[in-house]
C-alpha positions as CSV (number, residue, x, y, z in Angstrom):
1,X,53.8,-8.0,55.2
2,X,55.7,-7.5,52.1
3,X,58.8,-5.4,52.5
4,X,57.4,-3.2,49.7
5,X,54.3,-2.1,51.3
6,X,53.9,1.7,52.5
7,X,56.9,2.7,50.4
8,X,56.2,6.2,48.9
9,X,58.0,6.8,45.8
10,X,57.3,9.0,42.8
11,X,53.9,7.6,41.3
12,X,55.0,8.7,37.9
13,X,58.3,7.4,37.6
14,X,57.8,4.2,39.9
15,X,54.8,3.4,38.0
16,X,56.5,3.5,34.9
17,X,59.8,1.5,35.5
18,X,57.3,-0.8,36.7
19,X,55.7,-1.9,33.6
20,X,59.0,-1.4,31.3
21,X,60.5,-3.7,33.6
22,X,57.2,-6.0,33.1
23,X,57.4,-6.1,29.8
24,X,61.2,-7.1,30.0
25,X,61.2,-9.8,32.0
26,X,57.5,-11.6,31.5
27,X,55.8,-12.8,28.7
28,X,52.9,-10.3,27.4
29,X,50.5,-9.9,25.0
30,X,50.2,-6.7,22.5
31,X,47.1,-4.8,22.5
32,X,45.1,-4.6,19.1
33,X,43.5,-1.6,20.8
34,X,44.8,1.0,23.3
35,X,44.6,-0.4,26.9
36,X,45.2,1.1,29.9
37,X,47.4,-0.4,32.3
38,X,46.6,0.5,35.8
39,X,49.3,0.3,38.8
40,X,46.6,-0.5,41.7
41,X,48.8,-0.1,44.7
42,X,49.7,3.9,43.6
43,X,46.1,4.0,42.2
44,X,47.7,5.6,38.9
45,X,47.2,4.3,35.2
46,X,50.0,4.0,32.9
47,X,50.2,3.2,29.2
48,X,53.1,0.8,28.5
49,X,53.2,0.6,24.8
50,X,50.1,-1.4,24.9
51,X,51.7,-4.4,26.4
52,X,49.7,-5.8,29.3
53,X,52.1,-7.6,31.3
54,X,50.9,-11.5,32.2
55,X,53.8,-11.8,35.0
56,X,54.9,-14.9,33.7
57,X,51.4,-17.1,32.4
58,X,52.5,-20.1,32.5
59,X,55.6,-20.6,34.7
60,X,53.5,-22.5,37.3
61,X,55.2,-23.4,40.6
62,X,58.7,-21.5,39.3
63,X,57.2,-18.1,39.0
64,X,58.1,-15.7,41.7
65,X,55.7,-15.0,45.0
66,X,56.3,-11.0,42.8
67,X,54.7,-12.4,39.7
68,X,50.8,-12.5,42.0
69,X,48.8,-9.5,40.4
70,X,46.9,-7.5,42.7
71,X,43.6,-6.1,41.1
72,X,43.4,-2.8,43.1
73,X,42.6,-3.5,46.5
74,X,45.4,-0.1,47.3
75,X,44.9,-1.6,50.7
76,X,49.2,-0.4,50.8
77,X,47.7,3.2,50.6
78,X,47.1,5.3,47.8
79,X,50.8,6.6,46.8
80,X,52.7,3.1,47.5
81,X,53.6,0.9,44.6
82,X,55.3,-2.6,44.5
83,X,59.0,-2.4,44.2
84,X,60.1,-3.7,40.6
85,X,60.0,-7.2,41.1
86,X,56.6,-7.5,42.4
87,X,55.2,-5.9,39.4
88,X,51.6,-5.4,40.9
89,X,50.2,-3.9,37.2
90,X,47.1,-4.7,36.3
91,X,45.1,-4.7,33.1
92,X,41.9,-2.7,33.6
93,X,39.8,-4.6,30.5
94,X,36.2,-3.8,29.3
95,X,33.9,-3.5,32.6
96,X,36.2,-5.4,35.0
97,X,35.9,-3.9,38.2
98,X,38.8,-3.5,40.9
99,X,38.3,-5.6,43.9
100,X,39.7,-9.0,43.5
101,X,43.0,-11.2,43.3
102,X,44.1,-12.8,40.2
103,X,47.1,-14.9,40.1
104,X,48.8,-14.0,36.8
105,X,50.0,-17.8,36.4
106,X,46.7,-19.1,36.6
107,X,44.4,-20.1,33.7
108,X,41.6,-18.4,35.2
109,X,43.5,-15.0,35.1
110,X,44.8,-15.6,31.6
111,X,41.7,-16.6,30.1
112,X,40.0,-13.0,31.6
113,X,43.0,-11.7,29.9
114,X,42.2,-13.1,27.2
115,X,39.1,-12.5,26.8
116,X,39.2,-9.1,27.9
117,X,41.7,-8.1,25.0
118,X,39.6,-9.8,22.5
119,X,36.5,-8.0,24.0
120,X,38.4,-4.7,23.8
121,X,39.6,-5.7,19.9
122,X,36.0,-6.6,19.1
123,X,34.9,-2.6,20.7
124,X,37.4,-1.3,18.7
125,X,36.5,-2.8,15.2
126,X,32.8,-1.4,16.0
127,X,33.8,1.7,17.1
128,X,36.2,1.9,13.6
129,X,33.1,0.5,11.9
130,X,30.8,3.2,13.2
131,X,33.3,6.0,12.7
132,X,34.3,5.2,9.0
133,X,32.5,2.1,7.7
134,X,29.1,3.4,8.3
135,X,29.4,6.9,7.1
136,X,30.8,5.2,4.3
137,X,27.8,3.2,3.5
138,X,25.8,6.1,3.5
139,X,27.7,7.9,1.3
140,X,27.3,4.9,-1.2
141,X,24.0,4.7,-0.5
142,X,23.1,7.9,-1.1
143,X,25.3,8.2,-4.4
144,X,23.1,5.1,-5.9
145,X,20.2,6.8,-4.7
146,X,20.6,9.5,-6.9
147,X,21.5,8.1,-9.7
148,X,18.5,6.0,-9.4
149,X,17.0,9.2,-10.1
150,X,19.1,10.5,-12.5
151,X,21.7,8.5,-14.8
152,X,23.1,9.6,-18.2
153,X,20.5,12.7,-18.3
154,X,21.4,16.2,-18.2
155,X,20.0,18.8,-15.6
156,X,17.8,20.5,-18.9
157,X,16.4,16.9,-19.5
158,X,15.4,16.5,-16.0
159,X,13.7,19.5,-15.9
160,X,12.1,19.5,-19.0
161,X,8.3,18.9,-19.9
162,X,7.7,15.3,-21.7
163,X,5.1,13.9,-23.2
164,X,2.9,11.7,-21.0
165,X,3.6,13.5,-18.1
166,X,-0.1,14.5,-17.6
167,X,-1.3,10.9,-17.2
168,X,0.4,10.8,-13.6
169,X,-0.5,14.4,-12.4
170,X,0.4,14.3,-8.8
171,X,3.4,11.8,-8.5
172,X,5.6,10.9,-5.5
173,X,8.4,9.9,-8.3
174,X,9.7,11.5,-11.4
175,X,13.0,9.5,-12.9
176,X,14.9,10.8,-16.0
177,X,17.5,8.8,-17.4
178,X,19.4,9.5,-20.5
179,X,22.0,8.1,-23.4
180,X,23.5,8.8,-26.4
181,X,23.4,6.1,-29.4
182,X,26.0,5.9,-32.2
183,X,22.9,5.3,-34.4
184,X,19.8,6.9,-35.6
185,X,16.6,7.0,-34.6
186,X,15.0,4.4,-36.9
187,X,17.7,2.1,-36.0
188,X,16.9,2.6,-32.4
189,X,12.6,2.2,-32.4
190,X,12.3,-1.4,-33.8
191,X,14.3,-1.9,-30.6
192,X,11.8,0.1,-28.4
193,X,8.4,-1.7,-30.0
194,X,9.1,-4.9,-29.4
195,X,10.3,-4.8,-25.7
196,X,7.4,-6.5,-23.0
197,X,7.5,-10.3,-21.2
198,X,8.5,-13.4,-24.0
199,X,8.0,-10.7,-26.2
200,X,11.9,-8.5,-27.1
201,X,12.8,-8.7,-23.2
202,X,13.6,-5.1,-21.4
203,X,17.5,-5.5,-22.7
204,X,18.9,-6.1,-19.3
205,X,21.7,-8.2,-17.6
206,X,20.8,-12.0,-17.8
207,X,22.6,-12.6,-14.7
208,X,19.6,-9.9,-13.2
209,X,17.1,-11.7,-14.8
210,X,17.6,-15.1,-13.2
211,X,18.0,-13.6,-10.1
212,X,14.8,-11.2,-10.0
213,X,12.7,-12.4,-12.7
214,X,13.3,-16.0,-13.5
215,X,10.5,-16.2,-15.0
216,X,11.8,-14.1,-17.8
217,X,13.4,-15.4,-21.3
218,X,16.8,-13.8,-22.2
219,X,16.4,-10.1,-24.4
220,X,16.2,-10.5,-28.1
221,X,19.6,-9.5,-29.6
222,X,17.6,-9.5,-32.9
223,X,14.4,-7.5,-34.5
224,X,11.4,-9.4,-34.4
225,X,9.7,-9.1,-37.4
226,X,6.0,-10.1,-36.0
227,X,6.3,-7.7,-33.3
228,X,6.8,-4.4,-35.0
229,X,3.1,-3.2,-35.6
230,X,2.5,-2.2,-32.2
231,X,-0.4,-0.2,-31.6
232,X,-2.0,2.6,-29.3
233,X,-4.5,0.8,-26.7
234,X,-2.3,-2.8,-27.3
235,X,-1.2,-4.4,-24.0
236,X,2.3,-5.2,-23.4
237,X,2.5,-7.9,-20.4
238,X,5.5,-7.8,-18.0
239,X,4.7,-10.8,-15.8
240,X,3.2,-14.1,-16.4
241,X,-0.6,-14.3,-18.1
242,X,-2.1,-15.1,-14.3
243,X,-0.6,-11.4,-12.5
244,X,-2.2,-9.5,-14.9
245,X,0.6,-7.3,-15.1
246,X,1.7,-5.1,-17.5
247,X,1.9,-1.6,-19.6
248,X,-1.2,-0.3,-21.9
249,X,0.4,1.6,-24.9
250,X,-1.0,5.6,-24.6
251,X,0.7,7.2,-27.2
252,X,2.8,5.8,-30.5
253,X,4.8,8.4,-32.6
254,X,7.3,6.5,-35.0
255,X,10.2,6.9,-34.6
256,X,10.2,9.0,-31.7
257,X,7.9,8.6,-28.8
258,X,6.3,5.7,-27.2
259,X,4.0,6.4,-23.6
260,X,3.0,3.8,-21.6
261,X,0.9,3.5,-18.6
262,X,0.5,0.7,-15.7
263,X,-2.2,0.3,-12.7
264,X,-1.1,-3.4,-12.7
265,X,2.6,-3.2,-11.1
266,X,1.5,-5.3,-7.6
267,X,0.5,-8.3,-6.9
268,X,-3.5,-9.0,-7.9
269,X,-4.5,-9.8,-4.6
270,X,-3.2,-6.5,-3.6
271,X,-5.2,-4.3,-6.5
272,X,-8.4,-6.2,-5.7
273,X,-8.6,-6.2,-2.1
274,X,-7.8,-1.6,-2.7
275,X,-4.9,-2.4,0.0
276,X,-2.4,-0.7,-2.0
277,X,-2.2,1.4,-5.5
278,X,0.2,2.5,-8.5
279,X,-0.2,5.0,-11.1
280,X,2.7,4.2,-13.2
281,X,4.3,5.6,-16.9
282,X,7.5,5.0,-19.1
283,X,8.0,7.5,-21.8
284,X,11.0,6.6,-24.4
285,X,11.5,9.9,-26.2
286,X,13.9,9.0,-29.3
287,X,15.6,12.6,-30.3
288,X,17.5,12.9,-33.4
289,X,21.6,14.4,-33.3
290,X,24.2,15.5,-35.8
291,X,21.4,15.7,-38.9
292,X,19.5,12.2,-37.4
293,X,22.9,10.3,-37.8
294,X,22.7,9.9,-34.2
295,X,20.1,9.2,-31.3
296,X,19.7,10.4,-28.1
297,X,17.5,8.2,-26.1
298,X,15.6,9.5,-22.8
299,X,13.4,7.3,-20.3
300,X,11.3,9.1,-17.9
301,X,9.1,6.9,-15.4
302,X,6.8,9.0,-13.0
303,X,4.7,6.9,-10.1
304,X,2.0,7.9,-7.7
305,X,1.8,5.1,-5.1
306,X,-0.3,4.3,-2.0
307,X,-0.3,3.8,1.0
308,X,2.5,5.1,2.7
309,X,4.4,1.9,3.5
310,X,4.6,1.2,-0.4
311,X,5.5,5.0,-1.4
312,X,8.6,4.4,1.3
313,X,9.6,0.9,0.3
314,X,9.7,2.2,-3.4
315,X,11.8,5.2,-1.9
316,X,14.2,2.9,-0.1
317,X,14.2,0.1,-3.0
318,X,13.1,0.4,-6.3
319,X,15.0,3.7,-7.0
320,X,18.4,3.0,-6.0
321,X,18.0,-0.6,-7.4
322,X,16.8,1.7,-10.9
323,X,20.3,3.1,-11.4
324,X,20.7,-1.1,-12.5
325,X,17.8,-1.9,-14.1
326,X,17.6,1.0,-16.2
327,X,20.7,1.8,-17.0
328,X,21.3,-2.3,-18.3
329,X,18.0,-1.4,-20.6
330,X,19.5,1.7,-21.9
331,X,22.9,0.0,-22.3
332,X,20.8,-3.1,-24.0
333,X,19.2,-0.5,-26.4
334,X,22.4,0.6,-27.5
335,X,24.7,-1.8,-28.0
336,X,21.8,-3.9,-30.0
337,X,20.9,-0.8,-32.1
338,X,25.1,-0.1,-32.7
339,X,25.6,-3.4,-33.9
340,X,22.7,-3.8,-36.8
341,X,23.8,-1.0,-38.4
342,X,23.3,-1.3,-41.6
């Protein structure tokens, strides 16, 4: 029996020259995380600057009969420790359980080290993850959300009645967005009229275009003559001929108000079969500022939709991906109407 075995000592202080004296004299690895270093033959654990101490890996033949880790058998009772040399620290990683002999030289124990500390890394990067990364999505999450809801308009706006509302009664969605043009209103309706698929565009990004709507033809970044007399009842299409998709116009007040109202918004299969349904309406509301030498453009939207799987998906989706679309159509209407000043 080793000379060292059944020698009491103070736990504390033994346990702890121990491991400096490990981490002195043997290779080691550092910690990405905080370990715990466990002296098995005093059954204490002891934290030694997060170095786990691998008694030598690799020394083969030449390491010492001290540099054999013990993994917690405290068959030398439950206040005896190794004497310095023996160093009988062990790592306690992840869901390794006490029990069994590991030869610190040995590939077998430095590949469970190994593994262990990359295991332990991997906890800690989800536990990071789950303490800042994920509240931090929300938080972004939520922020888009709401300006989904609510970009460039004013509380007032939001709250305020608009023309059209009455077509959609009852709906699960009301959207207001809002922005100020460096134009006036006339220069800002020719805009407004011609917008609809391969007709003006809806004025946002190309980039989103190719990626959502392929199908689509890049915005006008000029008026369109031909497409000017639009009229109340007229259908504008947003989709290709064979969906049967698009906006009927309700209501037609040049310069300054233009209603329109979908059923059509899903795929036909869907509106045929009754499986799902929207109630859908755009109101563009052009309001004169500073004696009509400027514009101030608001888009309300309001939807009813059915059943509930479609009301949530439009809750989870379409309004914080709105804060993009909407705000690139505003943004389109501007900077077109800005430049043809004349």
């Amino acid at each position: 029996m080793p000379e060292w075995v059944g020698r009491k000592h103070s736990t504390s202080r033994w346990c702890s020259h121990s491991a400096n004296l490990c981490a002195q004299s043997t290779r080691a690895i550092e910690l990405g995380v905080s370990g715990r270093v466990v002296v098995s033959q005093c059954g204490s654990s002891v934290r030694a600057s997060r170095v786990a101490c691998l008694a030598e890996i690799g020394l083969g033949a030449n390491r010492s009969p001290g540099c054999e880790r013990v993994a917690g058998d405290r068959a030398a009772g439950a206040d005896s420790v190794s004497r310095p040399e023996h160093l009988a620290s062990d790592l306690r990683c992840g869901s390794r359980r006490h029990g069994s002999r590991v030869a610190a030289g040995s590939p077998g124990g430095l590949a469970a080290c190994c593994l262990s500390a990359s295991a332990m890394k991997s906890s800690s990067v989800s536990r990071q993850f789950v303490r800042w990364g994920l509240p931090t999505l929300l938080l972004g999450y939520a922020t888009v959300h709401r300006l989904g809801q609510t970009y460039g308009s004013t509380s007032l706006e939001q709250k305020a009645w608009m023309p059209g509302d009455g077509i959609v009664p009852a709906p699960q969605f009301e959207v207001t967005h809002g922005i100020t043009i460096d134009a006036p209103p006339e220069s800002v309706w020719p805009w407004l009229v011609q917008m609809g698929w391969h007709r003006g565009g809806w004025y946002t990004a190309r980039w989103v275009d190719k990626l959502l709507f392929p199908a689509n033809r890049a915005s006008a970044d000029h008026i369109i003559e031909e497409l000017q007399d639009l009229q109340v009842g007229d259908f504008i299409l947003d989709g290709t001929p064979e969906t049967e998709c698009g906006f009927v116009v309700e209501q037609l007040e040049p310069p300054r108000l233009l209603v329109l109202h979908s059923t059509s918004h899903l795929p036909l299969a869907w509106r045929r079969s009754g499986r799902a349904s929207v109630d859908w309406t755009w109101v563009f509301s052009v309001l004169p500022l500073d004696s009509g030498g400027r514009a101030r453009l608001i888009f309300r939207w309001r939807a009813a939709t059915r059943p509930w799987w479609l009301t949530l998906s439009a809750w989870a989706v379409i309004l914080p991906a709105d804060f993009l679309m909407s705000r690139d159509m505003l943004r389109g209407v501007k900077r077109r109407a800005e430049l043809l000043l004349p």
